[in-house]
N, C-alpha and C positions, 0 to 999 in steps of 0.2 A: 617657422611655418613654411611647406612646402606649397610649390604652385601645383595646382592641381591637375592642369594642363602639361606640364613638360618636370615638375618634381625637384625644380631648381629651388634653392632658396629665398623667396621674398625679403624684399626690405621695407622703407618708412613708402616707398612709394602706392600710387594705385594702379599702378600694373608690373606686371612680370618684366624685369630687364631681359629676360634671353628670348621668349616667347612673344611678350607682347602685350598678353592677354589681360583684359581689366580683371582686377582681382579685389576690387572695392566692396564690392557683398559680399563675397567669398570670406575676406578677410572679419566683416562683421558677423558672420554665421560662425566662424571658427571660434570669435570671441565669447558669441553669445553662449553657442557649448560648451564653452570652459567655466561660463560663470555659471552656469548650472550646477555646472559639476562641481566647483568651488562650494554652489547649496548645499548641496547633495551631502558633499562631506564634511561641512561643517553638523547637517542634518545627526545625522549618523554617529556623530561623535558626543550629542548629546541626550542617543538613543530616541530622538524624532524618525526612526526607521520606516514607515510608511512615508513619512514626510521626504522622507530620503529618496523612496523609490519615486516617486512622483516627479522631483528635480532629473533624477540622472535617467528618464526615460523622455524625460522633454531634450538634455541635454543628448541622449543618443539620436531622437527624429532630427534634430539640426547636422548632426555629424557622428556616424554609424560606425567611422574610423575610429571615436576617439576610446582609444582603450582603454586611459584608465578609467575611465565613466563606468564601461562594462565593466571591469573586475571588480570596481565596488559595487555596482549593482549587483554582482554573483556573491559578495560578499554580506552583503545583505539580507539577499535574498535566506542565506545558508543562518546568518544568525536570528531571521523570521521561520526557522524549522522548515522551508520552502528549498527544499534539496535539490529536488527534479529541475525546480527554474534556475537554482545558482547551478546546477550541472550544465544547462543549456547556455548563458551565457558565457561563460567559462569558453566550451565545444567554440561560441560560436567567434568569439576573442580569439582563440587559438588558431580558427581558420584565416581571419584579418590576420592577424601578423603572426608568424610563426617563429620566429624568435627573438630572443629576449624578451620574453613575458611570461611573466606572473601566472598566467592563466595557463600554463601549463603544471608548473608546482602544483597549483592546486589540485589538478585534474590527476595527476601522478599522486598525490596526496589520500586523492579517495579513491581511488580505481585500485590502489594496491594495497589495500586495509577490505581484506574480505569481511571482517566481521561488520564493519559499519556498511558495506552495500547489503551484507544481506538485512542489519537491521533500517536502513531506505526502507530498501523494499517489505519486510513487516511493517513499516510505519503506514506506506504507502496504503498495503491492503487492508492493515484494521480501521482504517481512516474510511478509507472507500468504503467497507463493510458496515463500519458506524453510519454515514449518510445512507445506507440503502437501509437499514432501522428507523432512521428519522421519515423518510418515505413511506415505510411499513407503520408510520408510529408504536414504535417499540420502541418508547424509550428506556425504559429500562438495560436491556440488551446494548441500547447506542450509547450511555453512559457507561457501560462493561468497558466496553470499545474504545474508548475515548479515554479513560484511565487508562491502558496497557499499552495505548499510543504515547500517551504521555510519560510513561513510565519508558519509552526506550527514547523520545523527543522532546524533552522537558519546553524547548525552546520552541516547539511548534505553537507559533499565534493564533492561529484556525482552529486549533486541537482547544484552546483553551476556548477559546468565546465561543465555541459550536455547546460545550461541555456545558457552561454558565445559560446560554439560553435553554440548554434543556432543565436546569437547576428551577429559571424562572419559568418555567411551561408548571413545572412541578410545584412552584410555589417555597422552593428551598432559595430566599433570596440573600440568607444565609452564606451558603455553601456559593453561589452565582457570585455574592462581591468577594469571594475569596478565590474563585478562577480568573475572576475579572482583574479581582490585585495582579496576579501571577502573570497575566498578559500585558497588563501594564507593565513591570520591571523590565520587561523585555522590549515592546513598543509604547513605550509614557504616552504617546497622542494619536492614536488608532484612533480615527473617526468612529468607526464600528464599536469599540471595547468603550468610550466614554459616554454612548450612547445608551449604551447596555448597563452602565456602573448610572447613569444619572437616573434612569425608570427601575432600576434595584432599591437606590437611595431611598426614593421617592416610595414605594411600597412598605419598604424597613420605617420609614417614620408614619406611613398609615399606620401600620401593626405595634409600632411601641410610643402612641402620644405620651408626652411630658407629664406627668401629673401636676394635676392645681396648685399652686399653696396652700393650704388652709391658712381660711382668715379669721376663723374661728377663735383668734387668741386678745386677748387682755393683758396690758401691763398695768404697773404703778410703780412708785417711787420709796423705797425703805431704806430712806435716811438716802447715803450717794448711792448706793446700788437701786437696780430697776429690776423688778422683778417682773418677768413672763411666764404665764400659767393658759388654760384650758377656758375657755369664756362658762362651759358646764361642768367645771371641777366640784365634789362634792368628798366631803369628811366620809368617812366609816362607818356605818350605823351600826348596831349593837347584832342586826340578822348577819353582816357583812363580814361581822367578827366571830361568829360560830361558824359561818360557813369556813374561813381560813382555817380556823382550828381543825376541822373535819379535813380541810386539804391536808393538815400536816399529818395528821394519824394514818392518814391513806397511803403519802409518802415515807413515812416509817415502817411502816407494814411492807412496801414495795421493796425498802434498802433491807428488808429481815431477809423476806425474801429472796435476795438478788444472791445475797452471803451463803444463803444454804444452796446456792444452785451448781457450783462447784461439784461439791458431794454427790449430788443427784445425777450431775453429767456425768463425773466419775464410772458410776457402776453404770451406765447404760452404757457405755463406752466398752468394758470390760463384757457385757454380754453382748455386743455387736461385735469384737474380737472373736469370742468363741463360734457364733454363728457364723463370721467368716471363715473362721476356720474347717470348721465343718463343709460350708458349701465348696471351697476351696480343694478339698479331698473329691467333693463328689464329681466336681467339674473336670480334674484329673484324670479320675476311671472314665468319663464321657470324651476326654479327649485323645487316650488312648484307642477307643473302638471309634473314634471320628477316622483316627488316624490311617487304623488298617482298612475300612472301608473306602478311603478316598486311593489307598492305595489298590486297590482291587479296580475303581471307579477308572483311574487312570490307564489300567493293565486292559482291559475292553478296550478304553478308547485308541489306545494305539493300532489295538487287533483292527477295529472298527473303523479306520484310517486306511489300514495294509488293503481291507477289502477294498473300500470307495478307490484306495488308487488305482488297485489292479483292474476295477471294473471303467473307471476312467481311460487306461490305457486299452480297453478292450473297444470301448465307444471310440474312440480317438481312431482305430485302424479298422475300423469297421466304415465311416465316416469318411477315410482315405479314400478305399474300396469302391463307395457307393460314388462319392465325386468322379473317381477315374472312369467307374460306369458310365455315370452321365454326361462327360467328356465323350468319350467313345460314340456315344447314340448322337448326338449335338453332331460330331465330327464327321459321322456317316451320313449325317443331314445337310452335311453343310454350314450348319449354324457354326461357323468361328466363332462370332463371340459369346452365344454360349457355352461354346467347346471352350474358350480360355476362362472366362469366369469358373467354372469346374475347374479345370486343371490346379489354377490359381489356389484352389482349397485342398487340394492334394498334398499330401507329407510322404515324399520319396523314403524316407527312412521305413514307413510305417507299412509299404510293399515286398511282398515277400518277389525271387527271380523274375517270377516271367511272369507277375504282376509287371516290375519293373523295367520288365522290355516292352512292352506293351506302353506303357508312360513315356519313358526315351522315345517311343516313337511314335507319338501321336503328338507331345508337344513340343518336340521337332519341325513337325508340321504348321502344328498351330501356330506357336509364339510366331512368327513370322506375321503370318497373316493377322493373327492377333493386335499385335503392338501395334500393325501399320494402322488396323481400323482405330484402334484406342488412341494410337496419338491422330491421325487425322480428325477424328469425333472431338476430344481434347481441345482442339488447336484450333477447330471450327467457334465451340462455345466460347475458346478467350476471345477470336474476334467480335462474335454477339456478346460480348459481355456479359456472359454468361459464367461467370468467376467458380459458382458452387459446382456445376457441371463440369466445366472445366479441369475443374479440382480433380473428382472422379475418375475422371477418365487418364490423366494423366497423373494421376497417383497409381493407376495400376502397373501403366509403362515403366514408370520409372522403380517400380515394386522388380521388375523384373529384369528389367534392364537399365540403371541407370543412365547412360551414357548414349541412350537410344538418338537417332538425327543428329548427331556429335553435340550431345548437351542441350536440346534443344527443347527437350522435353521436359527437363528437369528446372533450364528457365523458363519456361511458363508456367508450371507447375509455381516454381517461388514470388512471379508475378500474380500469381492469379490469388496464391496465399496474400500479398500485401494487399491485392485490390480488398480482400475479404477481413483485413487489419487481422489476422492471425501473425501478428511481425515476427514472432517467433520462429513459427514454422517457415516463414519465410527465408528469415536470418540462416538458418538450417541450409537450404536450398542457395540460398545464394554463396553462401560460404564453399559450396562444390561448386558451384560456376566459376568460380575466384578461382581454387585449387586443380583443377580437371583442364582447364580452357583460357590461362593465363593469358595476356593480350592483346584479346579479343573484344569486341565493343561493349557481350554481353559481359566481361567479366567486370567492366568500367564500371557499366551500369549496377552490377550486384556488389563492386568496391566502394560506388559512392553511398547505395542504401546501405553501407556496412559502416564507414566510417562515419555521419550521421546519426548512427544511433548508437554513439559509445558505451549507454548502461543497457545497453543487449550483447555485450563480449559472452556474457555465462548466460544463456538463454533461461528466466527465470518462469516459475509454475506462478501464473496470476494473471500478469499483465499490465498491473498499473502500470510496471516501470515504462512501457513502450508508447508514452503521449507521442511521442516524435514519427513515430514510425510513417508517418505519411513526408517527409518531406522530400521522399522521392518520388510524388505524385506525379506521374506524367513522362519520368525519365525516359521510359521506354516508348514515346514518341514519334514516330520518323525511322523507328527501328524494327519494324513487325513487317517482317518481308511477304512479298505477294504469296511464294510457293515453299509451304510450311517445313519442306521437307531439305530447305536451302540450306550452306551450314552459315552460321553468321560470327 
């Protein structure tokens, strides 16, 4: 055990020999985290896994150092089908001590196995998409959901007890104790799942009560045996006895029957052949003339294609045309920003010469004037926090010029995406801060939102993956200069 104070070694005493420092609580706080943590993994080892998390989360608030607490809780966490939380544990170990640890394997482990992040990330969204069913009460759709989760997460413990209470919403209490089983093998003492298996139980024994005895019985004694019979047993009567006879002639009649039925399927069988046959010819000649008609069907549609494109291509520089006009009138007026918003939809390729002198020289002019309004206006709405505005305005700058105010445009722009939790696009934006402007404060601040959020390396189409993306809230603090146009 080190001192926490100067990191020298402790001995049996109650303070620090080099420092000084009383180290009396200190030393009982470190003990009591270990015995946690000793819970913890004893928990875990006899798949008590909720029971697990609950120890080595007490043991992490006493001592936030102790790493193996966290690796088993990430470890845990991963064999609870809780991926996202064993990822961030893992992240957050690796930061504490960076090496010799565990919690780097791991992380190298799944971060270079593309096929298991992108199945994560399905797990994550049909997961997600199942609870916004449960919301909509569709359950039908959220049980789809919840099976195709399960089928790439077997291990997911939420997946199964979400799936079991829609079972018992349904009244399938059935199908509920056999999600509930599957949750148990994994977590045996989920507060949640034994709660769920005991109001299951409890419903299965309403719906199938034990039936009675019948006490309707009499015995007696014949000789050492005991005989048990019916208390209303009665003999045969004489009606009781033609009526059996009548059953049996009716069952002879049935076995004649059954003998001749062979024969009789036989030849229906034989003229269901022939009619197949026949229809089999007809449907032939019908799919020959299917055939050349869809081939005809297809020979239009191509032609009918040729047309829409070239009439496409004709809208598309017509459309150039009328933009570079209304650039021009805007320009003549003054209006800059309506002269660049126009420009901005203009297709230089789509101008014929002195169209295209006319363009070269008009947004010459403009861009200039243009970006300074767009990123000042920009730069105005991130200080109002005005994040969506902001967006706006400094998506067009950086549309035209990246690297507008040496970069400056382009971190707001990525700031103003986090403030609005688009992390992706963020991620995007900050990943050119990094690359463009190495160094420099902003590149700090877009290196720490980068490393922080390790399952955003492949910017994914969803989102679930990016819970984390706030924990660079505020980074940019202390950092937003008086005069927007400074370089930083």
């Amino acid at each position: 055990m080190e001192c926490f104070n100067c990191g020298a070694l402790l001995t049996g005493k109650d303070f620090c020999e080099k420092c000084g420092v009383d180290v009396k609580i200190y030393k009982k706080i470190i003990k009591t985290s270990n015995t946690f943590y000793n819970e913890g993994l004893e928990r875990a080892s006899v798949r008590d896994l909720s029971g697990a998390v609950n120890s080595l989360k007490k043991s992490l608030e006493l001592n936030k150092l102790n790493i193996d607490a966290r690796n088993l809780l990430g470890l845990v966490y991963f064999e609870m089908g809780e991926t996202v939380s064993a990822l961030s544990e893992w992240v957050i170990s690796k930061n504490c001590r960076s090496g010799n640890n565990e919690a780097g394997h791991y992380l190298s482990e799944v971060q270079s196995n593309a096929s298991m992040l992108d199945t994560i990330n399905q797990t994550i969204k049909k997961y997600n998409q199942a609870l916004q069913y449960c919301k909509q009460d569709s359950r039908d759709l959220a049980a789809i959901q919840l099976k195709k989760v399960l089928s790439l997460n077997p291990k997911m413990v939420k997946g199964h007890q979400l799936l079991a209470l829609l079972y018992i919403q349904e009244g399938k209490y059935d199908q509920a104790k056999k999600s509930l089983a599957n949750a148990a093998k994994i977590d045996k003492n989920n507060t949640i799942t034994l709660r769920y298996m005991r109001e299951v139980e409890k419903q299965l024994k309403e719906q199938n009560p034990k039936k009675k005895k019948n006490d309707d019985l009499i015995s007696y004694q014949s000789g050492n045996d005991t005989i048990i019979m019916p208390a209303n047993f009665k003999d045969n009567t004489a009606g009781q006895t033609i009526i059996n006879i009548i059953i049996g002639i009716a069952l002879g009649v049935a076995i004649m029957v059954f003998l001749m039925l062979p024969n009789i399927n036989q030849k229906a069988k034989s003229d269901a052949n022939e009619a197949l046959k026949a229809a089999n010819d007809t449907i032939s000649t019908k799919e020959q003339s299917i055939a050349s008609l869809e081939n005809k069907v297809e020979d239009l549609t191509k032609e009918l294609e040729t047309i829409k494109g070239d009439s496409k291509e004709a809208e598309a520089k017509l459309s150039s045309y009328e933009n570079l006009l209304g650039a021009y009138s805007a320009f003549s007026s003054e209006d800059i920003d309506g002269a660049g918003d126009s420009l901005a939809k203009v297709k230089e390729e789509d101008l014929s010469g002195a169209a295209k002198g006319i363009y070269s020289d008009i947004s010459g002019k403009v861009n200039e004037k243009y970006l300074a309004t767009m990123y000042q206006e920009g730069y105005s709405a991130y200080t109002k926090g005005s994040w969506q505005e902001a967006i706006d305005k400094l998506s067009k700058v950086v549309e035209i010029e990246e690297d507008y105010q040496n970069g400056n445009a382009v971190y707001y722009l990525a700031q103003s995406y986090r403030r609005t939790e688009e992390l992706e696009k963020a991620f995007a934006y900050y990943q050119i801060v990094v690359n463009t402007h190495p160094g420099t404060e902003r590149a700090r601040v877009a290196q720490s939102f980068i490393n922080s959020n390790p399952n955003l390396v492949k910017p994914q189409d969803g989102g679930d993956a990016g819970e984390n993306g706030e924990n660079q809230e505020g980074q940019d603090n202390g950092q937003t200069p008086e005069n927007p146009g400074e370089n930083r």
